[in-house]
N, C-alpha and C positions, 0 to 999 in steps of 0.2 A: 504494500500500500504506500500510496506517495505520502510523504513528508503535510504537505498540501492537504491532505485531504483531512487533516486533524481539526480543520475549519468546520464549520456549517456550512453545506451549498445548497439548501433547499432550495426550490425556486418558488414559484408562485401561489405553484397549485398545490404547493405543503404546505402555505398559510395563505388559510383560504378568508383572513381577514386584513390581510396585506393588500396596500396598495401601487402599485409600482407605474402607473401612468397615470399624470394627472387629467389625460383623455375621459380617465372615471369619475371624475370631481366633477368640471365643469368649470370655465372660468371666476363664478365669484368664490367657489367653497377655495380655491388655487390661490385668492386672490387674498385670502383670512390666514390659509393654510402661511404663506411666505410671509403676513404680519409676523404670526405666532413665534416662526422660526427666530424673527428677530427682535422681538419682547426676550423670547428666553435667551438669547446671547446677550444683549442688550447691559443690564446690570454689572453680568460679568466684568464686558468688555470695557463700559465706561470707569470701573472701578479703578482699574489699574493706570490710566492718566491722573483722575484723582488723586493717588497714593503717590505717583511718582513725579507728579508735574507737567507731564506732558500735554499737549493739546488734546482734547474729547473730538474735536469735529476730524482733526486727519486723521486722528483713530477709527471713528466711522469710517471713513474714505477708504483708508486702506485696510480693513475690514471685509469690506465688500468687495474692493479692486481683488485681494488678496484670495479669496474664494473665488471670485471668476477665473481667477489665472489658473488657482487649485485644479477648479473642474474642468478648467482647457487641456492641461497638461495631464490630468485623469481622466483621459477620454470623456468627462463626463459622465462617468458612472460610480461615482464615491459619495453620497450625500452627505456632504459635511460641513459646518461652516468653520471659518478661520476666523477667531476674536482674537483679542488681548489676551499675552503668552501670561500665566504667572509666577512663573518659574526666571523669567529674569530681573524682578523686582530686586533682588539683591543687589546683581550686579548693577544697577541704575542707583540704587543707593549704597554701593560704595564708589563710584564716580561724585555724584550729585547728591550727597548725603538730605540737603535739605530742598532737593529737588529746582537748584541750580537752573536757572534757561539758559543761562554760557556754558553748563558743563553739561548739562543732557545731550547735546550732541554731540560729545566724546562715545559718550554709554552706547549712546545709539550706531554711532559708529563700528563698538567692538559686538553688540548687537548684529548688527551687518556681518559682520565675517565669521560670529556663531553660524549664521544662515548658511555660510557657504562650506562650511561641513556637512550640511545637510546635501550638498552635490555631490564632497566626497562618497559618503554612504549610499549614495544613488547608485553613483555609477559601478560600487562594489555588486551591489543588488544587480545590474545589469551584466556584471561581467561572469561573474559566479552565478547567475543565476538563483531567484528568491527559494525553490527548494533550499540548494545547500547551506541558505543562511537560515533561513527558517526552522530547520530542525535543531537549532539553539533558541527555537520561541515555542513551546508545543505546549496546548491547555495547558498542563501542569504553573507552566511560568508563565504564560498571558494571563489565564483564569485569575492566581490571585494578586496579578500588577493592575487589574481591573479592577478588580473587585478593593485594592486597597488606592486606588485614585479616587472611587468615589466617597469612602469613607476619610481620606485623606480630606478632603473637599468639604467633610459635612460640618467641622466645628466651627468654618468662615458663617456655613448657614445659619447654625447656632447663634451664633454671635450676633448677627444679623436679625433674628428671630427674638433674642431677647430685648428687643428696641420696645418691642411693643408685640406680647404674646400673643395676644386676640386677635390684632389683625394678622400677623404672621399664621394664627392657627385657621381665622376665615378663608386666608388663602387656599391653605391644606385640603381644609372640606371642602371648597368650589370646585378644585381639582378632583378631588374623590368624586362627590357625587355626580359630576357633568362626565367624567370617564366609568363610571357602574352605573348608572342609571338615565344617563343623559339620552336623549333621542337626537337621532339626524344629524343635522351640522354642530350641534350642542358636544355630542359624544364626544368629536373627534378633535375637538378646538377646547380644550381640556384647562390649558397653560394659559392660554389669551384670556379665558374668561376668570382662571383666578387672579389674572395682573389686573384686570380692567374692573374686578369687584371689590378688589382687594384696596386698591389703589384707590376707589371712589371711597369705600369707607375711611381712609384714613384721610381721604380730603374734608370729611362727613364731622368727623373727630378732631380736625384743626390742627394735626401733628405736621402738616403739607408747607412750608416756605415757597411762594410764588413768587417773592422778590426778585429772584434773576430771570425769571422769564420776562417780566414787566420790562429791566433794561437792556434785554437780547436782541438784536436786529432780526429783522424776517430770513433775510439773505446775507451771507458773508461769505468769503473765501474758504476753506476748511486747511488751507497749508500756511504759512507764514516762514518766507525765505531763511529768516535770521535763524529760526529753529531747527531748519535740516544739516545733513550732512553738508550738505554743497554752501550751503550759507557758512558754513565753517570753515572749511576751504578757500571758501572768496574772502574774506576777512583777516582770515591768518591763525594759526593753532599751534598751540602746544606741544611740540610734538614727543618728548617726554609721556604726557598726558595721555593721549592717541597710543603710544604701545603700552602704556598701563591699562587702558581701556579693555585694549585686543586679548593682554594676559591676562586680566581679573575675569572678562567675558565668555571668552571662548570656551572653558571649559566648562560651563552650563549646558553646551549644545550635547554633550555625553548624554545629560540626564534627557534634554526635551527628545532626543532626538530615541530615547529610549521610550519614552511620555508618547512619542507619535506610533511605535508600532503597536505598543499597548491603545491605545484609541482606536488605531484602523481594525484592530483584530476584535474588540469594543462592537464598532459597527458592525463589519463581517457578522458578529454575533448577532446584533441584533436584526439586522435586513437577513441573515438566512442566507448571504450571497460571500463567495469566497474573494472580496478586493485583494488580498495579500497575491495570489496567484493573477485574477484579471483585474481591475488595470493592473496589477503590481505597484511594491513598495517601490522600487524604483521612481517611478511616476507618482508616486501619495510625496514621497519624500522629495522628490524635485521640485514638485507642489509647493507645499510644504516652507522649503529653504528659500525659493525667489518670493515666496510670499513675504519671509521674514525680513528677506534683504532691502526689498523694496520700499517696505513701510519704514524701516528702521532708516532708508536714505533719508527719508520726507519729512521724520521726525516723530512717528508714531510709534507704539508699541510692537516687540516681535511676534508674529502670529503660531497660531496654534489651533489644531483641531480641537471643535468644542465640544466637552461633556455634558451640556445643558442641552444642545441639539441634539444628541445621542440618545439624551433623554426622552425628547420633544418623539422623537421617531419611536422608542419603544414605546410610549405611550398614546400616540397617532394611530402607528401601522400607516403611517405613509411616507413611501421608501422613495419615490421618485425623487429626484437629484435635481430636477429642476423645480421646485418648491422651495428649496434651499438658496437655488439660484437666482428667484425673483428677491428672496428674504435678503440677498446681496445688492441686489438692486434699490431695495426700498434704503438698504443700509445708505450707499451712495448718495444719495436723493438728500436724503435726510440731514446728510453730515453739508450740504450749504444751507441749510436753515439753522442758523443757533439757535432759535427760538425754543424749535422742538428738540433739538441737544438738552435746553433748557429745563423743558416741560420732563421730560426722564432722568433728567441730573435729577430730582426734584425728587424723584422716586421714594419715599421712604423706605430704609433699610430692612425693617417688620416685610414688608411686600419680596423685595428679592430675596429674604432671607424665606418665607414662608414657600415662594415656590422654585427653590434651591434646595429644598430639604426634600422635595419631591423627586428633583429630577436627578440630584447627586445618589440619593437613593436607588435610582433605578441604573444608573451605574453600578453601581455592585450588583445588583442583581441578575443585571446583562452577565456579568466573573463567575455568580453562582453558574447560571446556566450555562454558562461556557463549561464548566466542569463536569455538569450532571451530562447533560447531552456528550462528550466526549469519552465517558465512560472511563475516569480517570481512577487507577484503582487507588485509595488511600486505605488497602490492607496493607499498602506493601509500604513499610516503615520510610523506606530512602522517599518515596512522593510525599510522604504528610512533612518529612524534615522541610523537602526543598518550599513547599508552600507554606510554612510552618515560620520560617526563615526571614521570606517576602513579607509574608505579613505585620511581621512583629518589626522589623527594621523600618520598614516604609512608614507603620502607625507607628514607634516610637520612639524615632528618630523624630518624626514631627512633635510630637508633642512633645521633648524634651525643651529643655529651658532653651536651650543652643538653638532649636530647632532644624540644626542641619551640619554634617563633619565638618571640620573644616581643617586645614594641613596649611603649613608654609612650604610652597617648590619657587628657588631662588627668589627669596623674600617677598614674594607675594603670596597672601594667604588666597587659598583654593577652598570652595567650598562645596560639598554633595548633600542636597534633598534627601529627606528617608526613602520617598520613593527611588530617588536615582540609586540609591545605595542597594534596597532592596532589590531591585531589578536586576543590577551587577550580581547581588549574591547569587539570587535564582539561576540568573542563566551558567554563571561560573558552575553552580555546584552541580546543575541536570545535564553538562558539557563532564564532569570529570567523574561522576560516583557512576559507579555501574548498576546497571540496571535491578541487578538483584531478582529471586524468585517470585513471583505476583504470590498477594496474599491468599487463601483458602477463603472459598465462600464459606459464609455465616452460615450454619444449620436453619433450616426450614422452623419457624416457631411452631409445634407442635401442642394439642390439648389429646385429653385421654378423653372418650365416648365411650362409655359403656364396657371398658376395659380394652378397649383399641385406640390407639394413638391414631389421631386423624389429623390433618395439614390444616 
């Protein structure tokens, strides 16, 4: 059996509540369908300008640009959207500790050339072919990088959720009951309708600041020269600064770039469709890297396939790629209006956190089922080690005081995410331990009847 095939490939007609052409929608349910997509990236995506100073609107911009390029270069057949990376938040704040506009486009720069490791590892995928690298990624080790990104993911919702419990927990229930009992277009718009109920109640309750929308223009630019690479360039740099940037940066792309095949194999999972084999990582990961590069010229955050759309999809069943691809478009749109930047800046936390708690959750569950479906045995002691491993490094690595290794290589300190570290260990140790004898099935639970042992 190929290496490949430890994937899911059902097609259509094995989830007969999947939908894979929006030919079956109709253009307005298509037209809600590509809001939704980008409500649920939306929070994410804006946060991480927030936190690190960057612009919100060329964040949108290259958002969206950054998925179109994604799904060009993935034949189009990947549904995925590309947000705000957050995984290189570090490296932006040890550049531009206090979020700096003269030193953020250092960051962004050594941002930049993470990205184009992401070409190197492409073109290994192309040369060697994704079997022989993939059989250092097989359930065992996607299953629980998955399943510990989304619980990795879940304390930010937490956090977020304790702004204000009620309406974070409103959120929760719009979401439940519109997905188990909801009829028609209700059902399936799940996410939209707990941001959009969510969101009016805490307008309801006064917790909402509309101050910056009041002095937002309709229309603006979404790039500002001064703040890209190139504006950097034209003005004159550091260049001391510029390879402190490249060596504090670049080796974050170890982790994200480990972060990207756990997400595709993520999707795979959830669409039922094998992306690691067609399009290939090659193409996810080429994706991927010009996506990061690009944005991080312009001034914007590095990208990254998102786990809230991942989300949006296991809880949809609607697989089509281009749904995602208009949710790109609207991103675009959107990012020359500061207005409506404005109007979701505004968002309260309670709201992204209550339906973050939904969708980071259905990430791990996407890792459960990657496991149960694969038939992974965990009689056999060396698989519960190697997942045993991942999970506990990934989750307690994060949650330590440090919250992530950190080492000096020629006097710059280097730092690894639990997840990166986790990931590392997994694949190291199902690459060197031998396979060992499968465990012995469980005996049949037996009851006595009438003095006969009956199954």
């Amino acid at each position: 059996m190929s290496k490949l095939d430890t994937i899911p490939t059902m097609g259509a007609e094995d989830a007969p509540d999947a939908i894979y052409d929006v030919k079956d929608l109709g253009a307005p349910k298509t037209f809600v369908f590509g809001l939704q997509h980008m409500f649920a990236m939306f929070g994410a995506t804006i946060l991480v300008p927030i936190i690190t100073g960057l612009p919100v609107s060329a964040t949108l911009l290259f958002a969206g640009v950054g998925t179109l390029l994604f799904h060009l270069l993935s034949q189009g057949k990947v549904p995925a959207f590309l947000g705000s990376s957050f995984a290189f938040i570090a490296g932006y704040a040890a550049i531009a500790p206090n979020g700096e506009a003269d030193l953020l486009p250092y960051a962004c720069f050594g941002v930049a050339c993470a990205g184009a490791l992401y070409l190197v590892l492409s073109a290994l995928f192309r040369i060697f072919g994704a079997e022989r690298v993939m059989r250092f990624f097989p359930p065992l080790v996607t299953g629980p990088i998955v399943i510990a990104i989304g619980l990795t993911l879940a304390p930010s919702a937490i956090n977020n959720c304790a702004t204000n419990w009620p309406i974070a927990v409103l959120a929760v229930l719009v979401i439940t009951v519109c997905n188990i009992w909801g009829k028609g277009m209700i059902k399936i718009i799940p996410i939209l309708m707990g941001v959009l109920v969510s969101y009016a109640a805490a307008i309801c309750c006064g917790i909402v600041d509309f101050s910056s929308v009041a002095q937002a223009a309709w229309i603006g630019l979404p790039v500002e020269f001064d703040r890209t690479v190139f504006g950097l360039f034209a003005n004159g740099c550091d260049t001391g600064l510029l390879i402190t940037a490249v060596i504090t940066i670049m080796p974050l792309a170890l982790a994200t770039m480990i972060e990207h095949i756990g997400d595709i194999s993520a999707i795979s999972s959830t669409c039922n469709r094998n992306f690691i084999a067609n399009p290939g990582l090659h193409r996810t990961l080429l994706g991927d890297g010009l996506a990061t590069m690009l944005a991080s010229l312009f001034g914007a955050p590095a990208n990254t396939t998102y786990g809230e759309n991942t989300g949006v999809l296991a809880l949809t069943r609607v697989f089509d790629p281009r749904v995602v691809r208009l949710a790109a478009c609207f991103a675009i749109l959107f990012s020359f209006c500061p207005k409506f930047a404005a109007i979701i800046g505004c968002m309260p936390a309670c709201v992204i956190g209550g339906v973050s708690l939904v969708l980071y959750g259905m990430i791990s569950a996407v890792g459960v089922r990657n496991l149960v479906e694969s038939h992974v045995d965990f009689s056999n002691t060396r698989n519960v080690l190697v997942a045993a491993l991942i999970l506990v490094l990934s989750l307690g690595i994060a949650a330590s005081a440090a919250g992530s290794i950190s080492f000096v290589v020629a006097g710059v300190t280097v730092s690894f995410s639990g997840l990166a570290v986790g990931s590392l260990v997994g694949i190291v140790l199902n690459a060197v331990l031998p396979m060992g004898a499968p465990g012995k099935p469980l005996p049949e639970k037996t009851t006595k009847i009438s003095g006969k042992e009956q199954s």
